[in-house]
N, C-alpha and C positions, 0 to 999 in steps of 0.2 A: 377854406381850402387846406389849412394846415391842419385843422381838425380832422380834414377827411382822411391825410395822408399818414397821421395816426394811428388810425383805427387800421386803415387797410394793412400797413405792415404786420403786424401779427399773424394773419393771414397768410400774407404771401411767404413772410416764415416757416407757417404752418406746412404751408404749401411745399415749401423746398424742404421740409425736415421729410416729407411725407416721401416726394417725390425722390429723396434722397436714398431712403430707406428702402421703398419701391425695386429701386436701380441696384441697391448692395443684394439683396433678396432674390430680383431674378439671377444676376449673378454667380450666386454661391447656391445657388438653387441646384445647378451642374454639379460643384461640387459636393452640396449635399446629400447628391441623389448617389454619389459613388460613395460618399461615406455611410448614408444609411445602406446602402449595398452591403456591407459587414456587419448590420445591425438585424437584417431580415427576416430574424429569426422572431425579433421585439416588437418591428412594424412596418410597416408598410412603407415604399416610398414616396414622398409627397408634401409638398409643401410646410406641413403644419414642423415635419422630421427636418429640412432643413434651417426653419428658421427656431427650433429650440437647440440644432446642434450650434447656431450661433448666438445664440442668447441663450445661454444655459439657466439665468434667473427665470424663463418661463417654461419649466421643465414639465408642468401641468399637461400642456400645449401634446407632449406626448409620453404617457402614462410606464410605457413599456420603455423607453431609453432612456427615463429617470431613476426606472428600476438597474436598468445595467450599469450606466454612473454610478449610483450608488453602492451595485456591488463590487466595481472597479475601485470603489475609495476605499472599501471595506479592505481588499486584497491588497491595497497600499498601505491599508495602516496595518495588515498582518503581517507585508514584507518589510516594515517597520520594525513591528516588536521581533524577526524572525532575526534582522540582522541585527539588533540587538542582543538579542536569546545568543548569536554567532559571536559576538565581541565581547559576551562575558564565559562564553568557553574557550577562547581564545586568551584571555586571558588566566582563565583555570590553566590551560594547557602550556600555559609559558610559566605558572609558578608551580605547577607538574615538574616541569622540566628544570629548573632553579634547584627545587629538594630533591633529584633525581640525582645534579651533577654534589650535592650539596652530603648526598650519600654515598655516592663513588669517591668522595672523597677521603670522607669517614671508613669506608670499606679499606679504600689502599691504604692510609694511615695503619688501621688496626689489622691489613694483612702485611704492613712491616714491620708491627711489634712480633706478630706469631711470626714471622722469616727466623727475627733476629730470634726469639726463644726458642727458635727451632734449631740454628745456629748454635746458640749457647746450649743446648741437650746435646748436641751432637759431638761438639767439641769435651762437654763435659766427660760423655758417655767413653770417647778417644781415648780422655784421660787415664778413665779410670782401667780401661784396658792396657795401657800402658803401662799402669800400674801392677796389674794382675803379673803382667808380662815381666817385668823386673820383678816379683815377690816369686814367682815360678822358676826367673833363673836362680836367683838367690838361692830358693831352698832345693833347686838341682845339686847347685853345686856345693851345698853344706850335709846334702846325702853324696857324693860324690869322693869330698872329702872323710866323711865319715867310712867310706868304706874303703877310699887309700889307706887309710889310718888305720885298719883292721887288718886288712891285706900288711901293713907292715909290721905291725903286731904279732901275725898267726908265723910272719918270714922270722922276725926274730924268733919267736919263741918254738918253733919247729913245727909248727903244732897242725890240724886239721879242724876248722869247725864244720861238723855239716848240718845240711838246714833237715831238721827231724821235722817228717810229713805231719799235718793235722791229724793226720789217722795213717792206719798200717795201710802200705802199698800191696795193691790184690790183685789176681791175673784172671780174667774174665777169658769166657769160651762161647762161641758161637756155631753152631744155632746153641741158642740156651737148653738146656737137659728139661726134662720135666720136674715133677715136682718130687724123686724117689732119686734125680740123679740122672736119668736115662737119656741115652739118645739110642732109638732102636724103630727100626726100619725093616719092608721088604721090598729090594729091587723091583720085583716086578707088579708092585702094586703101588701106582702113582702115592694115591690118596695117601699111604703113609710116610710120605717123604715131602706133602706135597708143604707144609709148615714150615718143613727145614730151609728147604729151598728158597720160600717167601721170605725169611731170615737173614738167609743171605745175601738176595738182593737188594735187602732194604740196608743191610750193612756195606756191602760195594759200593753202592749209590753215593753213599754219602761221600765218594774219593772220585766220582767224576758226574759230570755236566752236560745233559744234553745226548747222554752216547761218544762223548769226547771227554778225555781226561780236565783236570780242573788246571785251568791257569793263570789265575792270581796269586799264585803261592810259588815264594823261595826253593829255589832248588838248593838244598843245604848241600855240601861236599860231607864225607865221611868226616866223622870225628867229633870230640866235644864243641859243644856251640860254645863259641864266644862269648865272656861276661858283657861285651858293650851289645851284644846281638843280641840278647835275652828279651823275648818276646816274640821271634819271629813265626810266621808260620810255614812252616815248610811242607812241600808236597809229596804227595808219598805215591810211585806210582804203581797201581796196583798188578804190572807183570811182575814185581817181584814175587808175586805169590805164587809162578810159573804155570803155563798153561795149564795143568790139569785144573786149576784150583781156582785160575779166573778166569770160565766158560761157563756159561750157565747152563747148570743142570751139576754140575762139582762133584759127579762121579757118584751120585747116589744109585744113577739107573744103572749102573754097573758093579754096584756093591763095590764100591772103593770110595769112600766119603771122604770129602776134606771137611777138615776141622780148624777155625783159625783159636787164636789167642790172642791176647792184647793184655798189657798192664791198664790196670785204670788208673784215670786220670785224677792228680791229685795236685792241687798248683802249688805250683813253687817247688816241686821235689824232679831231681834229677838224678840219675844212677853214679857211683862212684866206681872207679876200677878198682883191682887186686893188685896188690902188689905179688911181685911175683913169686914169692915165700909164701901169700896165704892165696894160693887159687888153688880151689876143692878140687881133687883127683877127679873127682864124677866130670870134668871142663877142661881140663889141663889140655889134652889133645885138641879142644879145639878154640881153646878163647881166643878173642880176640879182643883187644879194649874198647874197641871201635864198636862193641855190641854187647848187648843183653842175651847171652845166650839162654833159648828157650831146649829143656831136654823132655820126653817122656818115658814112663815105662809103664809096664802093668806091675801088677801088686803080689802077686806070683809066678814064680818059675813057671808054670803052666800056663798061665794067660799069657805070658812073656810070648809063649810059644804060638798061641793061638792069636796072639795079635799081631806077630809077622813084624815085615819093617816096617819104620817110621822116614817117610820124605818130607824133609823140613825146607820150606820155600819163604825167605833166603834161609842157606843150612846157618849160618853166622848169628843169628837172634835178631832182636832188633835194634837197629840205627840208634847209638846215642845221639846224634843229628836233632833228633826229634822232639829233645828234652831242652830245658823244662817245658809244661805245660802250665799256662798261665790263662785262668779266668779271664781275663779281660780283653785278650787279643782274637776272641774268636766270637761272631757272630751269626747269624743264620745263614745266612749268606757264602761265611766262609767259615764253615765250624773248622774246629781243631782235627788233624787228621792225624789219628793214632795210628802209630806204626804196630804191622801184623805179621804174625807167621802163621801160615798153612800149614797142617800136618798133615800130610795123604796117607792114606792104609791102602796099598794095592794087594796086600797078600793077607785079609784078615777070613779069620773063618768064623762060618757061620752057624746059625743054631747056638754061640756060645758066648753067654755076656760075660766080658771084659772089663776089670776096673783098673782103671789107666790114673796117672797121675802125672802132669805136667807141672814144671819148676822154671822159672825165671831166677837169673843168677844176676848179682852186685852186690861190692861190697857192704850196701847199706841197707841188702837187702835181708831178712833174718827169719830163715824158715822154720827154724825153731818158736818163733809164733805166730807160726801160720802164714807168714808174707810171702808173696810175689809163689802162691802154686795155688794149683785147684783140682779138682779130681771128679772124675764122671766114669759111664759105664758107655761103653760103644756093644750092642746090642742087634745082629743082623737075623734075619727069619729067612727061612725058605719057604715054610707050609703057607698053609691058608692063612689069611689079614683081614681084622676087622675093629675098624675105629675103634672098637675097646680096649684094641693093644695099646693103643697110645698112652 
């Protein structure tokens, strides 16, 4: 009997493992059939599919959702190496950012040595301007002194230095003569006038701006310029040269030309007066110290005659006001504006050249060689004209 009861239990163990397993199977068999629902693509739904998705050791059982397991492990161990592949750029990217702050640091450092060298050039560079700035007054005022000390010199000893021009002081004429001397024209033939004229306006011009007079420049009063004012540039305005003389067209189309004059410019020299013991007869009547008187004549009694009067605009010369002329105070911008006089001829006659001879007058001026006069021929036609005459 106990023998028997030996034998059978195995059995009936058998039995319950069986009937165990039976019971878990139909069971999950429900749920298998919803899980192989997301598998459908691999197999079928049915028994053989639920009982390998719970016993995965007998994956045989079904060939196609052994296959997807396996590619699902495959995909775990890529999302493995992926988030690995992630945690070693991540950490690149935090010792990125280490030698990033590691450089901005290095950057501000070496962008406050260049500040402060930039500092020290700056302060340097002050210096040395400061320096310039005191060696400039210094040798101001040791020329300064140098020419008090001259001035008290010249008072003791009575005396006059004057400053002798680089070269002889010369009195320029405008329009320029040709190449024999000439200026010679006919009223009523533009073309031969028409050069003169272009002359002139390129000479005016340069005394105003725009069609309006120029006004950057000093209005000097009458009389010698000041030694502490020496360099100014003063304006000259061009009605003194009186209506006829500045309207364009200046009296050619009417056979009455104006003619101007100017001393040229020579830096550093300025006109001295006469005393009134040596002022030449030919001036007496009309000097005035305040001016350079300008005179003309012709060269014989007879041209005297055919050349009629002379209207002198201003009749006085010109402005010592205007003197000196210095190189260096005059630019494109604002060149130096030489003071002029206009000669007008209203009663010249024509058909007959003229040789005229104008004089600039100052003590320091010496026509005996040749300074401060010039000489041309004023020349008018009535007949026929033709560019040859020129």
């Amino acid at each position: 009997m106990k023998s028997a009861l030996v034998f059978l239990m195995p059995v009936v163990i058998f039995g319950a493992v069986s009937g165990s397993e039976k019971f878990w199977l139909k069971k999950e068999e429900r749920q298998g059939e919803d899980v192989c629902e997301e598998f459908k693509d691999y197999c079928t739904v049915r028994n053989e599919c639920a009982y390998t998705f719970l016993f995965p050791n007998k994956q045989n059982s079904c060939p196609e959702i052994g296959q997807a397991v396996t590619h699902m492990q495959v995909m775990s161990d890529s999302q493995a190496v992926l988030e690995e592949r992630i945690e070693q750029l991540l950490d690149t990217n935090t010792r990125l950012l280490e030698r990033l702050e590691e450089l901005e640091e290095r950057f501000e450092a070496r962008g406050g040595r260049f500040r402060r060298q930039m500092r020290r050039g700056r302060e340097e560079t002050l210096q040395n301007i400061k320096k310039l700035h005191r060696k400039h007054r210094w040798q101001a005022k040791k020329i300064k002194k140098g020419k008090d000390e001259l001035e008290r010199v010249k008072k003791v000893l009575n005396i006059t230095l004057p400053i002798e021009p680089k070269q002889p002081i010369g009195l320029t004429v405008h329009p320029t003569p040709n190449a024999e001397g000439y200026i010679h024209f006919n009223p009523k033939h533009e073309e031969s006038h028409t050069e003169y004229i272009h002359h002139i306006d390129n000479l005016l011009n340069t005394y105003l701006e725009d069609g309006n007079e120029i006004s950057p420049y000093d209005i000097c009063p009458p009389g010698p310029c000041p030694d502490e004012e020496e360099g100014r540039l003063c304006r000259y305005p061009i009605n003194k040269l009186g209506e006829h003389c500045s309207t364009p067209g200046y009296g050619y189309q009417e056979g009455k030309p104006c003619i101007y004059v100017a001393l040229d410019k020579i830096d550093g020299w300025k006109p001295e007066t006469f005393t009134p013991e040596n002022i030449p007869d030919e001036i007496k009547d009309i000097y005035n110290p305040n001016f350079v008187p300008i005179t003309c004549h012709a060269k014989t009694n007879e041209e005297e005659i055919d050349m009629g009067k002379v209207v002198y605009h201003p009749p006085q010369g010109l402005g010592v006001e205007y003197f000196p002329y210095t190189e260096d105070i005059q630019d494109i911008d604002t060149p130096f504006q030489a003071p002029l006089v206009a000669l007008q001829f209203p009663t010249l006659s024509e058909n007959v050249p003229i040789k005229i001879m104008c004089k600039a007058w100052a003590a320091n001026i010496n026509p005996k060689k040749g300074e401060g006069k010039v000489q041309f021929t004023l020349h008018i036609h009535d007949g026929e004209w033709s560019m040859s005459d020129l």
